[in-house]
N, C-alpha and C positions, 0 to 999 in steps of 0.2 A: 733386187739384185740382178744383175748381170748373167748372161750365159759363160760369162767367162770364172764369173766370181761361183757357178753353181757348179762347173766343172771342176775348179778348183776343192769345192766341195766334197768332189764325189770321187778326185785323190785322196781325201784324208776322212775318209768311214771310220768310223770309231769301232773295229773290229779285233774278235779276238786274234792275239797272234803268239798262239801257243807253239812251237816251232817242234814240242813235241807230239802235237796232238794235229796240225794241218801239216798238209805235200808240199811239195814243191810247186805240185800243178796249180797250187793255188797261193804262189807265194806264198807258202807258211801262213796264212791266214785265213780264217771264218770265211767261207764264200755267200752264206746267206745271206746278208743286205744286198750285196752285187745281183745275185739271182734275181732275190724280188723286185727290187727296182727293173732288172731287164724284162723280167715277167708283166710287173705295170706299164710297160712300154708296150710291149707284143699285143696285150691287152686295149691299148687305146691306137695302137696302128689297124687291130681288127673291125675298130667301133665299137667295142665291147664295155667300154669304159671312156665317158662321153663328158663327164663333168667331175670336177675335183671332188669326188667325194669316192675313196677307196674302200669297198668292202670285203671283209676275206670270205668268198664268195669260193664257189667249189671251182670256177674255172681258173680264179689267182692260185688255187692249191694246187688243181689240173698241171698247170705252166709251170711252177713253181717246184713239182716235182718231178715235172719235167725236164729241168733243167738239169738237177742233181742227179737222176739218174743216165741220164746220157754224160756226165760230166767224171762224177767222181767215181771212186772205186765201188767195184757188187760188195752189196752186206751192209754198204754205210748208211747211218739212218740221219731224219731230219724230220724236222718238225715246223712251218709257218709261224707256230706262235715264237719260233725264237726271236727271228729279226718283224716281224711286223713291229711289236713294241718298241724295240730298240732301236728303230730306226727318229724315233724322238729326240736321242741323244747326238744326232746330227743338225739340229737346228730346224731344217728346212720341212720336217713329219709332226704334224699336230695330230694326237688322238684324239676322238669324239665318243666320249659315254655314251653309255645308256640312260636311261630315267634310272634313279636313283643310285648310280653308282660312279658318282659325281666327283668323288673323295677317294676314288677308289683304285683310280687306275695307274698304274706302275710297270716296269718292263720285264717284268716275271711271270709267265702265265705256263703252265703247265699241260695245256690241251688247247685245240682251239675250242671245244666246248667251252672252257672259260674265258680264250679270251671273246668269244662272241657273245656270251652270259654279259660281258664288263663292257668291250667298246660294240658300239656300232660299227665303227671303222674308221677312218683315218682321214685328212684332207694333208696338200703337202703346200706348199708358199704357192699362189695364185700366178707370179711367174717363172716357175720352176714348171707348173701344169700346164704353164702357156708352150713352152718350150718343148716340151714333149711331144705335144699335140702337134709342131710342125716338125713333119718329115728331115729336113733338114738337119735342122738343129736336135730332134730327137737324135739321129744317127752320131752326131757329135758326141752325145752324152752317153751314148751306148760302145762306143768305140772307148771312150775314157773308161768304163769301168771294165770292159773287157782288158786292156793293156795293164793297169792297174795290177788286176787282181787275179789275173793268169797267165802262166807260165805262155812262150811262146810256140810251143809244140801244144798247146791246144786251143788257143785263141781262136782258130779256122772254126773248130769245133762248136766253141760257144755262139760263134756270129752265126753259122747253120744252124743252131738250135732255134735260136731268133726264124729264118728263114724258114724251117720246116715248120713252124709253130704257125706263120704266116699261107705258109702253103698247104695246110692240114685245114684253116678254116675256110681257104677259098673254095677246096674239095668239098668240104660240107655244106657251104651255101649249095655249090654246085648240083650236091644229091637231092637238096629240097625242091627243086624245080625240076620236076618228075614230067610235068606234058611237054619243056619244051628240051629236054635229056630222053624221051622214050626213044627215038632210034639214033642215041649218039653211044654205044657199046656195040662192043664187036669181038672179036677173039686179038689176045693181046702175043705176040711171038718174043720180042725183046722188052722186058719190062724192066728198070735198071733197078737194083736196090733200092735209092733213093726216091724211087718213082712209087715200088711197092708199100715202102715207108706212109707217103704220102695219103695213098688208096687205102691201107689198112686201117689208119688213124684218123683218117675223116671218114672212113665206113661206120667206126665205131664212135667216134663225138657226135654222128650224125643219129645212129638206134640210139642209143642208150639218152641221150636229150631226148627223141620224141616219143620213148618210151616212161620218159622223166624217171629212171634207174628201177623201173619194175617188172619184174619176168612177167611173157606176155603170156604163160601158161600156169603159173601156179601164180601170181599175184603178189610173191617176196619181193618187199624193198628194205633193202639194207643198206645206208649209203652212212659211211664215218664220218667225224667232224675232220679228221687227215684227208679227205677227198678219195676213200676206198670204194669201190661200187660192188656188189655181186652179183651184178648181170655183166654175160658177155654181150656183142653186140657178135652174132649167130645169120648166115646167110641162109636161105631157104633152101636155093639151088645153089650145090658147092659154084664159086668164083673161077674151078677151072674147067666147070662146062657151061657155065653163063656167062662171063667174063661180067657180070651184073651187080655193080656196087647199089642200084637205086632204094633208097626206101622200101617198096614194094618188093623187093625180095631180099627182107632183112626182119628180126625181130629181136628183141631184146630178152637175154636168159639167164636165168641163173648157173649155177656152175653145174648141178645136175641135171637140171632141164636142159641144155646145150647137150650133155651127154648122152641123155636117153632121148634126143632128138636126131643127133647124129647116130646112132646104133638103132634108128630107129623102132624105139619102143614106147615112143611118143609122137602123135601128127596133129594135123588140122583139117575138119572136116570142112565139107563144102559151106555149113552154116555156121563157120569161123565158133568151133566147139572143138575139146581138147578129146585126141583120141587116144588110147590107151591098148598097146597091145596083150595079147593074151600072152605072150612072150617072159609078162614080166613078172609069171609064176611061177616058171618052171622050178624046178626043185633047187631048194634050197634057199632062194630070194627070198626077201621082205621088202618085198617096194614102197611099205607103209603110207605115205601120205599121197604117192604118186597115182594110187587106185583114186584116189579120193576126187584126184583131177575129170576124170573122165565124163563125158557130156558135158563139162562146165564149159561157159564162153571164154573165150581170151581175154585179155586186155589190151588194149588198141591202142592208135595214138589217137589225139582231139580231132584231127580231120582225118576222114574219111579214104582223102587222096593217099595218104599213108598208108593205109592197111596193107597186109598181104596180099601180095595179088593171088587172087585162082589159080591161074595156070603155073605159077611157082608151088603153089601148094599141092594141084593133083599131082606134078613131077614128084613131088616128095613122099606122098602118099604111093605114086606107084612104083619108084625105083629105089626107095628105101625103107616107109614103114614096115614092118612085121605083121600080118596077120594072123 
């Protein structure tokens, strides 16, 4: 098929258009298949996704949810496994089983737990992937579903979604390459929203990847089949007297450990070992598991160059822990 004939395609999505149930923002209809396809784009303008073979992977979830909640209204919920299946019902999306669930797969799936149980993941027409793949003609097909499927007072919005998603991963490369970023920070005076956006969101796709979603103090990993994580991605030395997004002064937390790292009743000793203030008895607490932490080692990232740095660590130790 044609670029012209896949465009035309991607006019007539075979989406729900319950007029009582979607806005206006989104033409009265299902925005999900629109999303994920823009999401498998954002994806392969990244590099991220290199060959026709689509998996619902936590970073399509990542984007995916992405989109929706910058898009639609707070409170509304969503789920990946709606439109990944259903997107079969457009022609151009082949599902890919698993080993023995051959006979099984349908556009129904209830969690992504199942549907990752049932497909492996999906491939879509060999040139409809070609077409993606180049810049050009991607932006074509991305422009069609934006017009399409949203209202004109938000269109701006969805194409920036696209755009931030692109500028979030280039910020994360950026933070990985620690020796030759060591003296490109400095104190930041005009930083624009958009710019904060940015620095936020590849600070934290940046910890929480090379922490692979496990607090680097107590060892919790909790990560959903919806793409939920319970580690934040937690600065050593606050960002408004480091101005220092690097690796090295970041660690991967959970929701409590963030807490009683920031109220300092938790640190890191010189021998990268969890410290424990005595703070965390006073009357009336039950710190429970949090005693438990104390003298154990953290958990790091695979190399080395990651770790926390020292001099992020004694600053934390001496102008916030609790002794």
């Amino acid at each position: 098929m044609s670029l012209a004939q896949y465009l035309k395609s991607f006019l007539r999505l075979r989406t729900c258009k319950d007029r009582k149930k979607w806005l206006a923002l989104t033409t009265y209809q299902a925005p999900h298949k629109p999303f994920l396809l823009l999401s498998i784009m954002d994806l392969i303008a990244q590099g991220l996704i290199i060959k026709n073979f689509i998996e619902p992977s936590f970073e399509l979830i990542e984007t995916f949810n992405g989109y929706w909640k910058s898009i639609m209204p707070l409170g509304s919920k969503t789920s990946m496994p709606y439109p990944f299946p259903r997107l079969k019902t457009d022609g151009f999306w082949h599902l890919i089983p698993n080993p023995t669930f051959e006979n099984q797969i349908n556009i129904n799936f209830s969690s992504m737990a199942k549907l990752r149980e049932v497909c492996a993941g999906a491939r879509m027409d060999e040139e409809l992937f070609q077409l993606m793949c180049n810049p050009e003609t991607r932006e074509q097909l991305r422009a069609a579903l934006i017009e399409t499927y949203f209202a004109p007072e938000i269109r701006t919005k969805v194409l920036e979604q696209g755009h931030l998603n692109y500028a979030v991963y280039r910020y994360s490369k950026k933070l990985l390459k620690v020796d030759e970023w060591k003296k490109d920070f400095g104190k930041v005076t005009d930083e624009s929203d958009w710019q904060k956006k940015i620095r936020d969101s590849g600070f934290r796709k940046t910890i929480v990847s090379l922490y692979r979603h496990r607090c680097a103090l107590c060892g919790i990993r909790m990560l959903t089949p919806e793409g939920h994580t319970i580690v934040d991605a937690a600065h050593i030395k606050p960002w408004k007297d480091s101005f220092d997004d690097r690796p090295t002064n970041g660690m991967a937390l959970c929701k409590l450990c963030h807490w009683s790292f920031d109220k300092g009743l938790v640190s890191v000793s010189k021998e990268y070992q969890v410290l424990v203030s005595k703070r965390v008895m006073v009357e009336q607490n039950f710190p429970g598991h949090i005693l438990t932490l104390t003298d154990r080692p953290i958990f790091t990232p695979e190399k080395e160059i990651f770790w926390p740095e020292q001099d992020n660590l004694h600053w934390h130790r001496k102008n916030t822990f609790r002794r």
